[in-house]
Each structure stands twice: as structure tokens, then as C-alpha cells.
VEXTORRO-536650 format. One record per residue: y, z, x of N, C-alpha, C, CB in turn; residue in three letters. Coordinates in pm, whole numbers, plus 50000, padded with zeros to 5 digits. Glycine has a CB too. Example, Ala and Ser with C-alpha at 12.3 -4.5 7.8 and 13.67 -1.06 7.14 Angstrom:
# residues 2
494315078051319495505078051230496705078051320495535090551131ALA;497755070851285498945071451367500035078751290499405057251408SER;
# end
This chain:
# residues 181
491644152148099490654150848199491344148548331489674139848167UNK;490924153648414491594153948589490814144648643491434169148695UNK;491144139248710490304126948814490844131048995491054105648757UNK;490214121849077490824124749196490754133249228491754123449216UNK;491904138249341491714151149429492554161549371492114149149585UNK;493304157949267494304168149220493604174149094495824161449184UNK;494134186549087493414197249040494504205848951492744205449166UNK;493564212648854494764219848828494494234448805495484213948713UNK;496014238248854495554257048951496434266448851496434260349182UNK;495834273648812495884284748745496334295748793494934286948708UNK;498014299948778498104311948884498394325048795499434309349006UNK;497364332848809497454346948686498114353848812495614356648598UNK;499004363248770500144372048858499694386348756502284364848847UNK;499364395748818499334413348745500424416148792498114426448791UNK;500894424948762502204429148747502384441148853502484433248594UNK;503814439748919504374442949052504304459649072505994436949062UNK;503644465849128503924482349110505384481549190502534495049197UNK;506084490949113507404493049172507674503949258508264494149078UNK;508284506749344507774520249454509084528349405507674516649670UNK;508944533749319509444545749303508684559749350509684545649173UNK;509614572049363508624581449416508194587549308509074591049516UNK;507054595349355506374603749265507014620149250504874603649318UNK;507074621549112507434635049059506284642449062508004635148920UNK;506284654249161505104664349103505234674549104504014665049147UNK;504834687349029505724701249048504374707049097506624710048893UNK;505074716049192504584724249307504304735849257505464725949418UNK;503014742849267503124754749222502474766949370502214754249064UNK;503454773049385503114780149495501654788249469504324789649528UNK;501054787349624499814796049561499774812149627498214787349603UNK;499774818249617499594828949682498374839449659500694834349665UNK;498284848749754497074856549744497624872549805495724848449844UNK;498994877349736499294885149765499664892949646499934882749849UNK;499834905149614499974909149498500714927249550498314907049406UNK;502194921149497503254938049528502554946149398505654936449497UNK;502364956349477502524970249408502834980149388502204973849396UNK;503074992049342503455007149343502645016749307504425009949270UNK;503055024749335501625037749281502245034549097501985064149371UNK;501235040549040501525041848908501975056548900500305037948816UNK;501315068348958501875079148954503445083048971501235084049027UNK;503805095448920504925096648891505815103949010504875102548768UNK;504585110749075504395120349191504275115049344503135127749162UNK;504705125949388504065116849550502795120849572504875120749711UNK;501895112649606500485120949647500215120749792499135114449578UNK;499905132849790499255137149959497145138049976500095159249997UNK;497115122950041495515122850020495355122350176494705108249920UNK;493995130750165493235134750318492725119050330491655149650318UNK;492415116050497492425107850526490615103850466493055108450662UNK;490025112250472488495114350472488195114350369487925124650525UNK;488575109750258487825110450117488455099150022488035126350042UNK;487955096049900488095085749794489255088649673486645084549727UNK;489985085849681490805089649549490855078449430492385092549593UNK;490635076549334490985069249235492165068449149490245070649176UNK;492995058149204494615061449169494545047549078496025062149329UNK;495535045449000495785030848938497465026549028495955032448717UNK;497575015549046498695008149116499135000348957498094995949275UNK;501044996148986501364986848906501834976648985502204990748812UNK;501704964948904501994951648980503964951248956500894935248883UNK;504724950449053506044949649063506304934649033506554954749199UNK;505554927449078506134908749062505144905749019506564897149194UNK;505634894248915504904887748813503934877248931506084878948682UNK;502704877148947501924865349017500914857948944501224870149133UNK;499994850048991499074843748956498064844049019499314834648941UNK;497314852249037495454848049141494924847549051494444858749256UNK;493864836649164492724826149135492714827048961491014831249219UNK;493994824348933494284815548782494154828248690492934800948731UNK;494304841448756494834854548630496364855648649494084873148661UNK;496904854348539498064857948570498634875448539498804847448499UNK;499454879448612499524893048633500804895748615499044897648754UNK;501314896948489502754902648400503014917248486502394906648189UNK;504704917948526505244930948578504564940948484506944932148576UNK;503994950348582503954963748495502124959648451505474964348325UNK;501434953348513499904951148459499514967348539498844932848534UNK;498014972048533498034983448613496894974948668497894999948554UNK;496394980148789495294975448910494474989148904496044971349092UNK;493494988248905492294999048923491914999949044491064996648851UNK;491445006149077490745010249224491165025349278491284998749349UNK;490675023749388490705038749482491205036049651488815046349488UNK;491625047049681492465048949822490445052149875494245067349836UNK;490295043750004489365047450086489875048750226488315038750075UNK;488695057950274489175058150393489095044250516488515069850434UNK;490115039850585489745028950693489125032550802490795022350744UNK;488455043450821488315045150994488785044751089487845040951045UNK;489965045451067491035046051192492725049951120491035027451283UNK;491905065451108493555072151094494415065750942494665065351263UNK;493655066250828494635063950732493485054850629496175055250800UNK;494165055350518493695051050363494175033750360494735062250217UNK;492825029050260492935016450258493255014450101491675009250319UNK;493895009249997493585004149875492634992449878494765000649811UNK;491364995249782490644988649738490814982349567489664995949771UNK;491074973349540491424969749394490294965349329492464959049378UNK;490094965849203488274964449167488524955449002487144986549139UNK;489864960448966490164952648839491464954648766489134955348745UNK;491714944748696493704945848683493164944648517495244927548775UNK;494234948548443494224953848300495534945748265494304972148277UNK;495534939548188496684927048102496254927147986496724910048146UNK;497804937347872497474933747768496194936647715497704923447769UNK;495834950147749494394957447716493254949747775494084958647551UNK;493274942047840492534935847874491764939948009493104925847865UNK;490654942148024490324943548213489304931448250489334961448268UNK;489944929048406489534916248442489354919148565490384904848418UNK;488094918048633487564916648797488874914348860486394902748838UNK;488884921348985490054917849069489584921149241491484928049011UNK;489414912349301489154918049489489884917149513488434913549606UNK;490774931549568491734925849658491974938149754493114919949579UNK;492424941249829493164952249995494444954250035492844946850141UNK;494154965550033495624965550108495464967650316496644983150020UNK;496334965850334496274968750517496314987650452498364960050664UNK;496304992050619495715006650605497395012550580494645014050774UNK;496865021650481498565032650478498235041750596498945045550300UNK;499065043550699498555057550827498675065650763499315062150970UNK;498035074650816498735088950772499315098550897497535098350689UNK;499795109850827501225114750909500775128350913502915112550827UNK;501595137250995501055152650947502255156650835500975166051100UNK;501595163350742501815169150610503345173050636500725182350567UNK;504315165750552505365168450541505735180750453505805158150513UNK;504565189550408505155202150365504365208450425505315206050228UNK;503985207050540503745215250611504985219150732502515211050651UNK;505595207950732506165201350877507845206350785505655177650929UNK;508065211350661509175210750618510205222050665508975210050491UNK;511655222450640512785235250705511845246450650514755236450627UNK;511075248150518510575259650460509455263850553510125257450312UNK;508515254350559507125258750639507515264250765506065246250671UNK;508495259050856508825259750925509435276150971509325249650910UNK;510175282150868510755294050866509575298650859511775297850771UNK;508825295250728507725307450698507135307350819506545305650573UNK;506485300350905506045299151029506605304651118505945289151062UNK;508165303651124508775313651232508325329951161510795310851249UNK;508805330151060508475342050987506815351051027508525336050828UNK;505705345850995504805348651052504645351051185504245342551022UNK;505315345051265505275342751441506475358351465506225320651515UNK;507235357451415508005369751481507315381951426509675370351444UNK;507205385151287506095395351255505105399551384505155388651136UNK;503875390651382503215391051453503625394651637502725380651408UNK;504785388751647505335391951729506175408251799505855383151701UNK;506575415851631507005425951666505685435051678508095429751579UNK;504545430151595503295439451604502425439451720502425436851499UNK;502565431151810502385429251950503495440052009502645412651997UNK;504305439252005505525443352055505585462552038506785433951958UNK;504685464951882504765478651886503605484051922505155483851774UNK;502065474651920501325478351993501345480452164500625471851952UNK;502065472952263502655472752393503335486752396503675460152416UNK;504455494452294505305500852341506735501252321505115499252430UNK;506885490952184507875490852168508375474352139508325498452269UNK;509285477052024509755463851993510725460052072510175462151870UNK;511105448652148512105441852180512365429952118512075440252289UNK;513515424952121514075407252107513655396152137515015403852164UNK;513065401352235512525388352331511035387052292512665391252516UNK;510615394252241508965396352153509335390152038508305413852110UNK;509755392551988510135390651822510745373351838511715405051752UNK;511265371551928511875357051923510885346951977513235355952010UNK;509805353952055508805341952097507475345552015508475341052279UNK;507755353751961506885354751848507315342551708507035371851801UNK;508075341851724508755328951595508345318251639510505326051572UNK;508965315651810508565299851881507135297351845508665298952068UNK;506305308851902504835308851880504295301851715504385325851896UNK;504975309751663504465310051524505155291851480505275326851415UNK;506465288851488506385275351485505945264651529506955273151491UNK;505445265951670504635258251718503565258451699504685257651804UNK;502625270151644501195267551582501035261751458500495278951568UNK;502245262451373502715255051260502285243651275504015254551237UNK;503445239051357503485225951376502275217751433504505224351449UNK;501805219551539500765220751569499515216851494500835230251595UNK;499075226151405498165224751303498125223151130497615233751331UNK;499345216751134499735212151012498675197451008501575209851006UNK;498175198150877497045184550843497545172750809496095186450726UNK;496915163950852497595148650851496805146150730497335136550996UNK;497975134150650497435136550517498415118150533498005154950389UNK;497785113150395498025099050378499595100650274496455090250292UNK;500905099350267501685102150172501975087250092502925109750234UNK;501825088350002501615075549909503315082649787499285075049805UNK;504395071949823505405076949732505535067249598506815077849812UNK;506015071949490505875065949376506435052949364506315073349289UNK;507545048449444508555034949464507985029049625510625040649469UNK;506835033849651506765027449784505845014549759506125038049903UNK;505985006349807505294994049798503784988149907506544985149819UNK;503104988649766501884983049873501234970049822500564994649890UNK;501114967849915500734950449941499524945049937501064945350068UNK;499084942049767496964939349793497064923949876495614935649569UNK;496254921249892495674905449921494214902449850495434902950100UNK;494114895349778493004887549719492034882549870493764872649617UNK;490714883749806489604883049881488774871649783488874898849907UNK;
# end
């Protein structure tokens, strides 16, 4: 029994957190996803229309918690952007037979004028046509000369060139870049 002013004190102590640091593993997040054409070919697509191509994924990633093993294929189609060149649209990625929703874009591929149009070959054939045409000018006038026949080629390459069609070139090792939406 206690009497008086003295008392008796009870000191409960919980136990000391120690400041060590914290371990936590980082997992990068990203919303980008490398790809390649799946085709074997180069394709030449007009800027103005829809193609339905499949892409493969080059690096192993992770969006919004699918993970996407080298070599998965991506579905979708080349659309047009409205300003001079094709967009990839991605609609669904395939893992392991599997198909799974996928949004994602690419920035616009430009397009270029037709490199077989624009090639050393087209180019001859184009001179080729242009001097022809050139000597048949030349024998309708009165007679063929050199100087007909040679700006008949310039002619003919420069209308070549000229009106060769711009076309989107998508190469089999070229890399395109979706982003998740």
C-alpha cells in the first residue's frame, strides 16, 4: 500500500525503430513499345489509304501490366495522318496465342517520292522515253539532231522526276515507336 505523496510510476518503453534505409526495387514504367514491320519486304503505302500490316515487338516491355516477350506480333493498320504521311494505329498484341487489347501510336512515318520511281533505272527509262520522244519531235520538225534527242532525255527525266508518287516506305529492320494511350 502507498501512502503520502509518493507514488509509484510505471514506465512501459515500445521498442526503438532503428533508422535504417529502406530497400525497394524500382520498376521502370514506360509507355513506349519498339517495333518492326513483321513483313519480310519493304512496303510502299500511298499516303491516302489503310493498310493492315502486323508489327513485332523488338524489346521485351511491360504496359499497363501486359507483358510483351521479343518477337510478340501487334495488330493494327498504317492510317493516314493528314499531313503528308502514315500513322500506326495498334488495336491488339498476340502473346503466346493469345490476343489482348492494345492502344497505342506511332508519330507519323512521312512519306517520300517513290524510290523506284526516283531510281538509276527509272531514271534511264525516263531519259529513254524523253529522247525517243525527242527524236520524234525532231523528225517531225525536219530532221533529227543531238541537241533534240539530248533535251528530249533532260525533258523526259525531269517529268520523271517530277511526277514520281510519294508513297510512305516502311523497311523491314526499320524501327517504329508505338506509345500506349
Amino acid at each position: 500500500m502507498l501512502t503520502g505523496s509518493a507514488g509509484l510510476a510505471i514506465l512501459f518503453t515500445a521498442p526503438v525503430a532503428s533508422a535504417q534505409p529502406a530497400t525497394e526495387t524500382l520498376i521502370a514504367q514506360t509507355n513506349t513499345i519498339e517495333t518492326t514491320s513483321a513483313q519480310s519486304e519493304t512496303l510502299y503505302l500511298n499516303e491516302d489509304r489503310s493498310y493492315a500490316y502486323d508489327l513485332e515487338v523488338e524489346r521485351a516491355v511491360t504496359i499497363d501490366g501486359l507483358y510483351l516477350p521479343v518477337g510478340s506480333l501487334i495488330q493494327g493498320s498504317y492510317q493516314p495522318a493528314g499531313d503528308d504521311g502514315l500513322r500506326y494505329i495498334a488495336t491488339a498484341a498476340i502473346v503466346e496465342g493469345q490476343t489482348y487489347r492494345l492502344n497505342a501510336t506511332s508519330d507519323v512515318i512521312d512519306d517520300q517520292k517513290d524510290p523506284r520511281d526516283t531510281s538509276g533505272g527509272a531514271i534511264a527509262e525516263d531519259a529513254a522515253i524523253g529522247a525517243a520522244g525527242g527524236a520524234v519531235l525532231g523528225e517531225i520538225l525536219g530532221g533529227i539532231d543531238l541537241g533534240e534527242v539530248l533535251g528530249g532525255a533532260a525533258a523526259g527525266v525531269a517529268v520523271g522526276n517530277l511526277t514520281a508518287d510519294q508513297v510512305v516506305v516502311v523497311e523491314p529492320d526499320e524501327p517504329i515507336v508505338l506509345y500506349a494511350n
